[in-house]
N, CA, C and O atoms as a GROMACS GRO file, in nm:
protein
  528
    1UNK      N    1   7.841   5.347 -11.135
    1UNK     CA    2   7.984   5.361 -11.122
    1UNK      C    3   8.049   5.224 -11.144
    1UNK      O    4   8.015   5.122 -11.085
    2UNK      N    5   8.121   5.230 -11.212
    2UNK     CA    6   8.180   5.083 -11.271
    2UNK      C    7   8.298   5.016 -11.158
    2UNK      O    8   8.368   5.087 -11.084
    3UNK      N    9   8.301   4.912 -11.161
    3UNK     CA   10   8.417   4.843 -11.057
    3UNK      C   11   8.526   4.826 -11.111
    3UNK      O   12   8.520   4.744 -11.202
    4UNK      N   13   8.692   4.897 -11.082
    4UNK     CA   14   8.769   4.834 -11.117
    4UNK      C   15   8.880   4.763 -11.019
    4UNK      O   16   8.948   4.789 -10.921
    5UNK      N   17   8.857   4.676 -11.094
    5UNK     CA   18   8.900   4.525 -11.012
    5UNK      C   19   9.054   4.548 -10.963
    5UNK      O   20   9.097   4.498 -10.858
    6UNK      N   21   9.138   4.636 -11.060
    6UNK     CA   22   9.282   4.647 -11.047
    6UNK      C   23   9.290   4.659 -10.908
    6UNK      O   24   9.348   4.577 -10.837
    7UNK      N   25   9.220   4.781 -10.862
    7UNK     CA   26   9.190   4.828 -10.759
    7UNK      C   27   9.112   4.744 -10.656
    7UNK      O   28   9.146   4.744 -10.538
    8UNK      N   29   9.020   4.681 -10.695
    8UNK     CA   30   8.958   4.600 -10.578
    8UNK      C   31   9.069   4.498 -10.532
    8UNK      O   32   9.066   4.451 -10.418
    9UNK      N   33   9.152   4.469 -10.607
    9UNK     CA   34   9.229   4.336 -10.572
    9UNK      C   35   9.350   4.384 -10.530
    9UNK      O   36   9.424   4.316 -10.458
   10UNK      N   37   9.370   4.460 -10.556
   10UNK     CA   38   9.545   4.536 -10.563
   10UNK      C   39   9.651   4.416 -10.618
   10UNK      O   40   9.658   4.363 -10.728
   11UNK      N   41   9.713   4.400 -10.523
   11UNK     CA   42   9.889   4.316 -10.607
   11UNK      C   43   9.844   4.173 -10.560
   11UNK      O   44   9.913   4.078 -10.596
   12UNK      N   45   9.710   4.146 -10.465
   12UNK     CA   46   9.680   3.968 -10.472
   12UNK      C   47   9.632   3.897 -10.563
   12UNK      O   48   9.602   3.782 -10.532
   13UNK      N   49   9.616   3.933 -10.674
   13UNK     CA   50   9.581   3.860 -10.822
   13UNK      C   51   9.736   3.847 -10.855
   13UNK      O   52   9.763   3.729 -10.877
   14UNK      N   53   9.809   3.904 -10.861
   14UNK     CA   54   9.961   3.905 -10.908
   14UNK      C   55  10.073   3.784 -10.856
   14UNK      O   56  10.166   3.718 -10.903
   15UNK      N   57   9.990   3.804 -10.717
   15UNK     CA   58  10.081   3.666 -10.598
   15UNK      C   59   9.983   3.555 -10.614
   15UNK      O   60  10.018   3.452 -10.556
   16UNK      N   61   9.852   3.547 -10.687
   16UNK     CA   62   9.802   3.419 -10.657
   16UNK      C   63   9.927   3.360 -10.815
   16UNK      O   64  10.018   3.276 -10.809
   17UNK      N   65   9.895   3.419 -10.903
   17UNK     CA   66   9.961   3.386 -11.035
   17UNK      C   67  10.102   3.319 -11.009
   17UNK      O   68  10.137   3.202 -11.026
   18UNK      N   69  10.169   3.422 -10.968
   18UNK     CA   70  10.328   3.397 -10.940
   18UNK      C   71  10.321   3.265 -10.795
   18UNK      O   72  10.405   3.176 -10.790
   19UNK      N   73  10.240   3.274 -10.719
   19UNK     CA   74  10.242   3.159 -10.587
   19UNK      C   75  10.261   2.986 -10.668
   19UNK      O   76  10.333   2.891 -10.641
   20UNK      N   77  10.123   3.019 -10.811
   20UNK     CA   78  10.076   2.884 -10.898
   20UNK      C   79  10.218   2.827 -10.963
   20UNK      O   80  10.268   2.716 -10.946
   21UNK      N   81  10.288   2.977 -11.072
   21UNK     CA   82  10.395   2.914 -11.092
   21UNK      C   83  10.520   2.850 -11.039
   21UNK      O   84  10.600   2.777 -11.096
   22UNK      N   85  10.517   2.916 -10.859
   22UNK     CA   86  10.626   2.849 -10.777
   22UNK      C   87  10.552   2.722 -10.745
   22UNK      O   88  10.627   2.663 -10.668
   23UNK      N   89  10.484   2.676 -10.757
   23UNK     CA   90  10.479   2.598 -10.689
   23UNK      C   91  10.457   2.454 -10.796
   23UNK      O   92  10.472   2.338 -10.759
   24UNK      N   93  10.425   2.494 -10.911
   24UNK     CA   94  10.491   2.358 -11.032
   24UNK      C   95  10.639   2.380 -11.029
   24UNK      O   96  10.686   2.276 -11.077
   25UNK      N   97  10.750   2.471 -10.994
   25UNK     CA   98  10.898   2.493 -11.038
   25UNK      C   99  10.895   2.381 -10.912
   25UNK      O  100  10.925   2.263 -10.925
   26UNK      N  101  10.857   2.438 -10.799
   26UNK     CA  102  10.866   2.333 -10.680
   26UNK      C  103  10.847   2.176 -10.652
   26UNK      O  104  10.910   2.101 -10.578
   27UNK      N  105  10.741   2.153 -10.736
   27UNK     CA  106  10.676   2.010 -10.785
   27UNK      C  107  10.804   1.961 -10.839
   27UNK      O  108  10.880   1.884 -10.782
   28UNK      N  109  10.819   2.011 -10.947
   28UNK     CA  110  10.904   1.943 -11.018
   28UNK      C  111  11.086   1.951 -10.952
   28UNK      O  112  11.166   1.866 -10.991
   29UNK      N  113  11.118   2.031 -10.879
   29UNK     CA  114  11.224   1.973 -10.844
   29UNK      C  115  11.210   1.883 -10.741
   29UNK      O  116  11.314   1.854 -10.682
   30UNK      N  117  11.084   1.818 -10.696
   30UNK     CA  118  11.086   1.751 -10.562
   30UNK      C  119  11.092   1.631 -10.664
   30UNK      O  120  11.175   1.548 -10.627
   31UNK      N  121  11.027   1.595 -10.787
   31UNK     CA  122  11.015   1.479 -10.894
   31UNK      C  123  11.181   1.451 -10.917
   31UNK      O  124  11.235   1.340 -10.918
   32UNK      N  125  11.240   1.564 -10.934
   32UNK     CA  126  11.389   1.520 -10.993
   32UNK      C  127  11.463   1.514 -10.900
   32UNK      O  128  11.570   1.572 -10.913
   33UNK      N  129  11.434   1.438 -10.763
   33UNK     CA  130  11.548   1.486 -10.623
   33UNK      C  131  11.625   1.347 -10.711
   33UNK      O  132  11.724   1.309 -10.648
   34UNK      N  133  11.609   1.294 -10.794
   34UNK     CA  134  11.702   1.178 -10.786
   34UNK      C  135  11.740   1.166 -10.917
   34UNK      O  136  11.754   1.049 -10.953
   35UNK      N  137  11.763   1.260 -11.009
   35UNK     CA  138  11.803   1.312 -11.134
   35UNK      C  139  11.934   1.351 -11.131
   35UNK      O  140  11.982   1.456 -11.090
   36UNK      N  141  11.988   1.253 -11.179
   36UNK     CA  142  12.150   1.315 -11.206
   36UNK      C  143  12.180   1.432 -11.262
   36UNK      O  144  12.144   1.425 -11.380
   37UNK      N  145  12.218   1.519 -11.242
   37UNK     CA  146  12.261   1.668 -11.308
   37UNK      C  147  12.182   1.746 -11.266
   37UNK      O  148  12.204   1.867 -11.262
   38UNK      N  149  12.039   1.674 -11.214
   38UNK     CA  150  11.952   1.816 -11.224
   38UNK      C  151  11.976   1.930 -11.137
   38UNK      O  152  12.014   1.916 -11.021
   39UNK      N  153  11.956   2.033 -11.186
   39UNK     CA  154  12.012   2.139 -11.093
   39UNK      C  155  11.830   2.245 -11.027
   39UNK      O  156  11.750   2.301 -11.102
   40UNK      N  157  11.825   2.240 -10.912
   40UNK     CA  158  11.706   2.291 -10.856
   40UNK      C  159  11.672   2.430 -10.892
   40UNK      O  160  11.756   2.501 -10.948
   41UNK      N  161  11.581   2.462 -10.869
   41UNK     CA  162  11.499   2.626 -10.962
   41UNK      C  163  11.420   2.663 -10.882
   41UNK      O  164  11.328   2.590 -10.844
   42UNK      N  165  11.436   2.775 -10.843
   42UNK     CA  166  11.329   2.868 -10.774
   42UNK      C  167  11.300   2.988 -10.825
   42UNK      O  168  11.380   3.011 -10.915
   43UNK      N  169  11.221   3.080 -10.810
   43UNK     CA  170  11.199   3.185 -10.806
   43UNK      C  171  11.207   3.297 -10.743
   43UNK      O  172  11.111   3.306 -10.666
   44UNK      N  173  11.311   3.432 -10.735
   44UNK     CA  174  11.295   3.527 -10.645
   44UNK      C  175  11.150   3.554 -10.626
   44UNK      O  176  11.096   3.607 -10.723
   45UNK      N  177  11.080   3.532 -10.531
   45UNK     CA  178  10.912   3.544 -10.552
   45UNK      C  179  10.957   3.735 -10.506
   45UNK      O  180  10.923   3.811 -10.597
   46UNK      N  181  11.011   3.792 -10.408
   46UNK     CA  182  10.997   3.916 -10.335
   46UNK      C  183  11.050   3.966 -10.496
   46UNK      O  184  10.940   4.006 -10.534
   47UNK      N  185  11.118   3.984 -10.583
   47UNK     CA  186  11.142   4.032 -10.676
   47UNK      C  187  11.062   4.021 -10.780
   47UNK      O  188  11.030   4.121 -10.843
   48UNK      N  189  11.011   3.875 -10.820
   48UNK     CA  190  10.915   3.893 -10.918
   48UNK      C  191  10.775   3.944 -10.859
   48UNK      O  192  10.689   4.003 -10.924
   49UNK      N  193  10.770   3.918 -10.750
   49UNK     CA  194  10.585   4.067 -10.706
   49UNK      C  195  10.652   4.170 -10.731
   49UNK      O  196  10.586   4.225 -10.820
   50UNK      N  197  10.765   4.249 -10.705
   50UNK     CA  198  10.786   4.372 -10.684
   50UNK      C  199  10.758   4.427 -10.882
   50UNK      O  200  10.697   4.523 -10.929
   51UNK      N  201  10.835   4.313 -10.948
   51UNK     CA  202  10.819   4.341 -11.088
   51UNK      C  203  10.631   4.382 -11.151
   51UNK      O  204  10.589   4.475 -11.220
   52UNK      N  205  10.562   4.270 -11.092
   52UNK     CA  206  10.484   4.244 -11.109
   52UNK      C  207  10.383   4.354 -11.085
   52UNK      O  208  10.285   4.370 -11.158
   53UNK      N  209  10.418   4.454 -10.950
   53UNK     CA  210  10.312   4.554 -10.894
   53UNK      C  211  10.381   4.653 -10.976
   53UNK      O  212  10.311   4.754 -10.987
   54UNK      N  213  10.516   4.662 -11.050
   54UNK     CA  214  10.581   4.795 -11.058
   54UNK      C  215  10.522   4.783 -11.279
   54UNK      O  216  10.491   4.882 -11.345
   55UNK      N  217  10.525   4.684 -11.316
   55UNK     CA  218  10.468   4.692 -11.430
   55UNK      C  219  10.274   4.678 -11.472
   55UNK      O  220  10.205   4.696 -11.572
   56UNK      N  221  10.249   4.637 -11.330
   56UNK     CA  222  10.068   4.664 -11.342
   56UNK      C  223  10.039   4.747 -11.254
   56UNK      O  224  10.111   4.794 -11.166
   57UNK      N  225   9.897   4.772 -11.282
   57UNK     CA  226   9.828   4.889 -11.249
   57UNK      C  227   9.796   4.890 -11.066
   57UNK      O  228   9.748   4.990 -11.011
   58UNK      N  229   9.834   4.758 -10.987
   58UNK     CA  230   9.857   4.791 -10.871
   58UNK      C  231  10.001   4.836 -10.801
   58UNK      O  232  10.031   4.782 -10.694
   59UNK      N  233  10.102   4.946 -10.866
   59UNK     CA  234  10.154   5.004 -10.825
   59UNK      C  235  10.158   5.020 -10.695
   59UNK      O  236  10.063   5.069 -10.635
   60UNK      N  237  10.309   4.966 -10.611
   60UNK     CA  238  10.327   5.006 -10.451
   60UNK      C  239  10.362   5.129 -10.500
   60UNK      O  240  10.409   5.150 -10.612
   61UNK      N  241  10.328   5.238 -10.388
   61UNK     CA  242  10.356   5.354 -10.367
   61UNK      C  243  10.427   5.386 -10.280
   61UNK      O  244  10.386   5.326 -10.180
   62UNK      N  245  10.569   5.485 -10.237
   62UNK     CA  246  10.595   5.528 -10.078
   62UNK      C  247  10.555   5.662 -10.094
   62UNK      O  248  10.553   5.728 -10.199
   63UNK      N  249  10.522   5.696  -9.981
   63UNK     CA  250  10.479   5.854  -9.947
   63UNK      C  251  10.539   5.930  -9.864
   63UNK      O  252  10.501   6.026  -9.796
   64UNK      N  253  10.638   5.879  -9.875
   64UNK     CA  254  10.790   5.994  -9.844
   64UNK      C  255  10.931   5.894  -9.828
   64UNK      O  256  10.949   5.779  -9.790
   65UNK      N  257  11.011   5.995  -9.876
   65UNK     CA  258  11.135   5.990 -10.009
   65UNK      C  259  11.233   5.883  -9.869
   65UNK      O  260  11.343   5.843  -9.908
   66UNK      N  261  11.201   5.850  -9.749
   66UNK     CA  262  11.302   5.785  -9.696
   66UNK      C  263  11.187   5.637  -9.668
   66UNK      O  264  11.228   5.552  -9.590
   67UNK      N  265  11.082   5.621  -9.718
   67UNK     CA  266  11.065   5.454  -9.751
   67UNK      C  267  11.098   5.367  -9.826
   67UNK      O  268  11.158   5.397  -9.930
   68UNK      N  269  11.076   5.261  -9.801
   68UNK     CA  270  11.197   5.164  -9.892
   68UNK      C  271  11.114   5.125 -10.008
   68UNK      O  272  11.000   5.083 -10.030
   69UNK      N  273  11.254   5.167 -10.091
   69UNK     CA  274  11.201   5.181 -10.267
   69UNK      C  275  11.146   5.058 -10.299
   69UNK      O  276  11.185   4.954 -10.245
   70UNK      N  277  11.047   5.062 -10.395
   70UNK     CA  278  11.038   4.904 -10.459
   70UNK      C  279  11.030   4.897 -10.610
   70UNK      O  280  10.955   4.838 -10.688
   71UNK      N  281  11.167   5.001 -10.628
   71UNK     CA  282  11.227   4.947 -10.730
   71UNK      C  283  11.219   4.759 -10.796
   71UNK      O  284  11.244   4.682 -10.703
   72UNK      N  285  11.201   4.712 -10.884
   72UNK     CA  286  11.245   4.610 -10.911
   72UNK      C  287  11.430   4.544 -10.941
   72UNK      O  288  11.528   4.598 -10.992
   73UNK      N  289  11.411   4.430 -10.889
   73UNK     CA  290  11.547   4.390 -10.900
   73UNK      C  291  11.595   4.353 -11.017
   73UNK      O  292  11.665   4.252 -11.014
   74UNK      N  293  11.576   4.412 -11.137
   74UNK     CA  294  11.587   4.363 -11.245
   74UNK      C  295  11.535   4.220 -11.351
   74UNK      O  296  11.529   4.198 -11.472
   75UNK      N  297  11.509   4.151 -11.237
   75UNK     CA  298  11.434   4.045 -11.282
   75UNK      C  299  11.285   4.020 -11.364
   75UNK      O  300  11.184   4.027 -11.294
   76UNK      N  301  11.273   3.999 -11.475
   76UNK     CA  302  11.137   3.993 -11.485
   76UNK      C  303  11.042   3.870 -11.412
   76UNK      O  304  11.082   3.763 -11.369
   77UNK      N  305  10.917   3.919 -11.415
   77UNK     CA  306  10.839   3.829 -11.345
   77UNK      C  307  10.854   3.715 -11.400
   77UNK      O  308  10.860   3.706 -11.522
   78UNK      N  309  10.864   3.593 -11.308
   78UNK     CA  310  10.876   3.437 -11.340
   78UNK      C  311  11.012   3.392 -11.406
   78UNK      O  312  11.033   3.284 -11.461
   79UNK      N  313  11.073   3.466 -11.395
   79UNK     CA  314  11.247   3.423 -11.468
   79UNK      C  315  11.345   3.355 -11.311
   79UNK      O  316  11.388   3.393 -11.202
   80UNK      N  317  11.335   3.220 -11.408
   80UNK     CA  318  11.401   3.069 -11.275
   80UNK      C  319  11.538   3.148 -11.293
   80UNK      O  320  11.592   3.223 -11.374
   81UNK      N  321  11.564   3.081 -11.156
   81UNK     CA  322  11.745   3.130 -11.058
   81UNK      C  323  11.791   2.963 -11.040
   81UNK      O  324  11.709   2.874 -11.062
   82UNK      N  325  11.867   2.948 -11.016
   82UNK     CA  326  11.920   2.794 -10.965
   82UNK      C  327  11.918   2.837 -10.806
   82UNK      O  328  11.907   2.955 -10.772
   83UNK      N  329  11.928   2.730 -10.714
   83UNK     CA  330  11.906   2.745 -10.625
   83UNK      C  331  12.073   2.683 -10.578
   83UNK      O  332  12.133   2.608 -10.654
   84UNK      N  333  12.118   2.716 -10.478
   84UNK     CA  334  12.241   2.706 -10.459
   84UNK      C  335  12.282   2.561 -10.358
   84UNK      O  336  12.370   2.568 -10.272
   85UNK      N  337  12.251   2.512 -10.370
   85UNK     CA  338  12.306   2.398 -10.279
   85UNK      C  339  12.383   2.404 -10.125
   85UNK      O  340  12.483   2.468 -10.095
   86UNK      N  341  12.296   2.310 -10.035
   86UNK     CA  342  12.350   2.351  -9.906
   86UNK      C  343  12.434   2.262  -9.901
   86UNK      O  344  12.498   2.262  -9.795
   87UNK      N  345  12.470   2.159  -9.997
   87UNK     CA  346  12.591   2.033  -9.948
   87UNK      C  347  12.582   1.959 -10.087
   87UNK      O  348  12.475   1.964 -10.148
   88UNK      N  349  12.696   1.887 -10.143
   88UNK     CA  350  12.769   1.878 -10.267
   88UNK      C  351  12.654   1.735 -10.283
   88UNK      O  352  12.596   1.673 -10.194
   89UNK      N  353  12.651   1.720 -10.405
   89UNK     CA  354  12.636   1.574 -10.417
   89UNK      C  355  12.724   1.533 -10.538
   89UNK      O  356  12.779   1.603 -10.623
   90UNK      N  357  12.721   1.371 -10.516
   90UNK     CA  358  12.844   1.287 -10.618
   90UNK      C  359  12.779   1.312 -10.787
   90UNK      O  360  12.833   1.340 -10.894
   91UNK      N  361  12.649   1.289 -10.750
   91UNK     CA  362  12.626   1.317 -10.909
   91UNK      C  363  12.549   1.452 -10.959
   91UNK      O  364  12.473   1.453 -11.057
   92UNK      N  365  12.575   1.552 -10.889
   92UNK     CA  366  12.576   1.640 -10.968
   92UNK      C  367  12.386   1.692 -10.934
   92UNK      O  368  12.318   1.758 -11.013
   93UNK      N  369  12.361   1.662 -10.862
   93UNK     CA  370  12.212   1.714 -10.856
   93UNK      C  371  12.172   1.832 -10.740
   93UNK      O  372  12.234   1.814 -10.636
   94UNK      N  373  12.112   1.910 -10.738
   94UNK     CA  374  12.128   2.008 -10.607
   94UNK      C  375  11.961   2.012 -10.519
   94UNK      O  376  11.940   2.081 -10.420
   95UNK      N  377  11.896   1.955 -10.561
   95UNK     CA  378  11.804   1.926 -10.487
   95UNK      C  379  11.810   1.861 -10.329
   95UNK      O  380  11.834   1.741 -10.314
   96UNK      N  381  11.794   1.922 -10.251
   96UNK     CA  382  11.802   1.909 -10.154
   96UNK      C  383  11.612   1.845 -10.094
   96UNK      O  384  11.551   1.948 -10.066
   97UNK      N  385  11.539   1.748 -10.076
   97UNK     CA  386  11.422   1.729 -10.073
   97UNK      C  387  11.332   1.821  -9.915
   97UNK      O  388  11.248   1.908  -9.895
   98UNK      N  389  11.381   1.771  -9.874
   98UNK     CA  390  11.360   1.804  -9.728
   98UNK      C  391  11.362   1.990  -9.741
   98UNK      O  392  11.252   2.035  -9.710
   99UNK      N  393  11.433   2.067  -9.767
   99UNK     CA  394  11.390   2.199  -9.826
   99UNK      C  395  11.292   2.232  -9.949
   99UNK      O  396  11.239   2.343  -9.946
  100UNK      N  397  11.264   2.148 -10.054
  100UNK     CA  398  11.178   2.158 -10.112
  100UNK      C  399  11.044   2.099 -10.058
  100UNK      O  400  10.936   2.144 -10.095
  101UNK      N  401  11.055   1.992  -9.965
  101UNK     CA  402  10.895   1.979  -9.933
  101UNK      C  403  10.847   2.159  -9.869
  101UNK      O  404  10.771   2.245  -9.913
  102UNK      N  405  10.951   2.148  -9.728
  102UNK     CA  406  10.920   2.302  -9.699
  102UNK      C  407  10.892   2.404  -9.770
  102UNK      O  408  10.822   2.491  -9.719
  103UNK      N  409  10.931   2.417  -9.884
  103UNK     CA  410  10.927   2.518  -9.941
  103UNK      C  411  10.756   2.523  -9.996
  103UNK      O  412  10.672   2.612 -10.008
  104UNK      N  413  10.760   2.375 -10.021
  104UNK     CA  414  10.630   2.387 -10.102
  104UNK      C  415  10.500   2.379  -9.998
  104UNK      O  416  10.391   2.426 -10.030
  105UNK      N  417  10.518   2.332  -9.905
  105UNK     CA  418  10.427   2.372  -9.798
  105UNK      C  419  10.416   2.570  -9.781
  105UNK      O  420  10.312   2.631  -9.806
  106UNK      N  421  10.503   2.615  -9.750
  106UNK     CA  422  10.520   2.723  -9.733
  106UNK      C  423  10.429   2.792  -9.843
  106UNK      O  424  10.334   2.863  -9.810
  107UNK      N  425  10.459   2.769  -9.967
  107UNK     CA  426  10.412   2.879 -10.102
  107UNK      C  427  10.239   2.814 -10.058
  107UNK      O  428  10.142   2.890 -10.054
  108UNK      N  429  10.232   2.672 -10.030
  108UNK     CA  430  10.081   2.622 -10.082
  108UNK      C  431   9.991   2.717  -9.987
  108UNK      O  432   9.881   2.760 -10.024
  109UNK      N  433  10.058   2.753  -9.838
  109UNK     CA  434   9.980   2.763  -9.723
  109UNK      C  435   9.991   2.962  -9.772
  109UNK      O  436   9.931   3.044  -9.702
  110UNK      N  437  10.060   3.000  -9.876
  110UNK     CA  438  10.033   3.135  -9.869
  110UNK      C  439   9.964   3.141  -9.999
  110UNK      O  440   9.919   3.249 -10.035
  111UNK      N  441   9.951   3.048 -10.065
  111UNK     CA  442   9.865   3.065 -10.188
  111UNK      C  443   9.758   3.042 -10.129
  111UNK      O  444   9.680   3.112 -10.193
  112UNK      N  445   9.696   2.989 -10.046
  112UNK     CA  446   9.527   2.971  -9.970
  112UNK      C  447   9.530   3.138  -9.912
  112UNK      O  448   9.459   3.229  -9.955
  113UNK      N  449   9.590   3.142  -9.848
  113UNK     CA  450   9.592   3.293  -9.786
  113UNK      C  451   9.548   3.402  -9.891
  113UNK      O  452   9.457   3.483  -9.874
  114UNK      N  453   9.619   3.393  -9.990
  114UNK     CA  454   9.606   3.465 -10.127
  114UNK      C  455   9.460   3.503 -10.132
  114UNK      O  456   9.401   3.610 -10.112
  115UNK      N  457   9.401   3.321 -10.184
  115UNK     CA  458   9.285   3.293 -10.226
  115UNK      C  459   9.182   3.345 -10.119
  115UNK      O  460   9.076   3.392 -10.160
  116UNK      N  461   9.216   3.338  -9.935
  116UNK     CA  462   9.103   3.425  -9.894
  116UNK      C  463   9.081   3.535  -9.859
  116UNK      O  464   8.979   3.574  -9.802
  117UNK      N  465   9.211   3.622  -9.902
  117UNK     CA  466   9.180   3.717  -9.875
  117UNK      C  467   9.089   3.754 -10.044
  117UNK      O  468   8.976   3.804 -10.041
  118UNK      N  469   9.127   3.735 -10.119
  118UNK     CA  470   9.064   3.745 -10.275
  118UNK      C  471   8.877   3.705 -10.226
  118UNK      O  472   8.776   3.775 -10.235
  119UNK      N  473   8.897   3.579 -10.181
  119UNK     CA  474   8.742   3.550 -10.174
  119UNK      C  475   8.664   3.653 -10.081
  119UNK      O  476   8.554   3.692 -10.120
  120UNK      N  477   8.708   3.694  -9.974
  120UNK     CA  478   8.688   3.851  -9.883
  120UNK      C  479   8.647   3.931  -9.970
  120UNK      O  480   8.528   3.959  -9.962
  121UNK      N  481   8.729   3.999 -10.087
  121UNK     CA  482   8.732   4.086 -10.141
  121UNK      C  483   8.604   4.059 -10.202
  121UNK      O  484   8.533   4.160 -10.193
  122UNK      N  485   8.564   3.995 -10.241
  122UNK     CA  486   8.478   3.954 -10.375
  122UNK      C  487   8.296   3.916 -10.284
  122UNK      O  488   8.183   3.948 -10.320
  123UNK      N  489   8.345   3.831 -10.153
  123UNK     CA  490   8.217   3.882 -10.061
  123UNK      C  491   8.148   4.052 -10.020
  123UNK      O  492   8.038   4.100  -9.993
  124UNK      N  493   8.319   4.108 -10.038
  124UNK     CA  494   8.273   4.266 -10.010
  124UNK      C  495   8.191   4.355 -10.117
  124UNK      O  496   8.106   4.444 -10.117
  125UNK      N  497   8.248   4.295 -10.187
  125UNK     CA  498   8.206   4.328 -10.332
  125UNK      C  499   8.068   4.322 -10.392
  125UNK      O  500   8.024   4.397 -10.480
  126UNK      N  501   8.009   4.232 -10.336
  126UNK     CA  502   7.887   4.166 -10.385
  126UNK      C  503   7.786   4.174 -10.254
  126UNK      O  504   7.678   4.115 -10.250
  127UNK      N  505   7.836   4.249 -10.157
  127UNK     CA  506   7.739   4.295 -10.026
  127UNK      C  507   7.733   4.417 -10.074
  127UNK      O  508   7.616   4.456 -10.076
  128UNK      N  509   7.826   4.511 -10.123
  128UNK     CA  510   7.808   4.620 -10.131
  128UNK      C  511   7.704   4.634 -10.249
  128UNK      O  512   7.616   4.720 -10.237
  129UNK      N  513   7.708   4.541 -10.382
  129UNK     CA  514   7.627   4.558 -10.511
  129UNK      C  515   7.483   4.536 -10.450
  129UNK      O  516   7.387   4.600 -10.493
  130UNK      N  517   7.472   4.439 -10.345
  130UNK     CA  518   7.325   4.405 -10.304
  130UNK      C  519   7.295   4.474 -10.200
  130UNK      O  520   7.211   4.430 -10.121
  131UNK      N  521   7.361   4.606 -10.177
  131UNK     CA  522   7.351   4.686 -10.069
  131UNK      C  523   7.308   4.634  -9.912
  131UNK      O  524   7.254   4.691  -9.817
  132UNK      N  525   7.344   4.543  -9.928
  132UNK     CA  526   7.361   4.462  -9.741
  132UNK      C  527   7.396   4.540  -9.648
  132UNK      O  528   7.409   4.499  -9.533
   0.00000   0.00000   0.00000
């Protein structure tokens, strides 16, 4: 019986991908906190997974008509938003640093999470092939 992985992994191959690309958009606006004009970039991450499970084969499902849809928000996966600024600056830059370190702590410490639940999967995987 053959393994398919879509299924072994469900939508955490999808968030390790999308976690990698937030977190160079993140890099790099922490590089330009002192870039005149630059304007900061994030990613709807809850919108681009939702894209992400609703155009691959790990499909969320609800199983009755009053759970919450997961429609996508129109966004395709990985398409940058500006990030809105919590306070003006003189030259024009919206990086705020101190929210981008957070931020990037935040994505790094759920991209490990990602990775063990993935490495779980893949121990299960390979107990079950060696019938353990």
């Amino acid at each position: 019986m053959p393994i398919n992985f879509e299924t072994a992994f469900g939508i955490h191959q999808h968030t390790l991908a999308l976690r990698a690309r937030r977190a160079e958009v993140l890099a790099a606006n922490m590089v330009n906190a002192d870039t005149p004009n630059y304007k900061a970039r994030d990613y709807d991450f809850d919108a681009a997974l939702k894209q992400a499970a609703a155009t691959g084969a790990a499909k969320i499902k609800s199983t009755h008509s009053r759970h919450i849809q997961t429609t996508p928000a129109g966004l395709a996966p990985g398409e940058l938003l500006y990030r809105t600024p919590l306070h003006a600056s003189l030259d024009g830059n919206t990086v705020d640093s101190q929210k981008e370190q957070v931020e990037f702590s935040q994505n790094a410490a759920q991209y490990q999470a990602s990775i063990r639940f993935l490495t779980g999967r893949v121990k299960g995987l390979l107990s079950a092939i060696r019938g353990d």
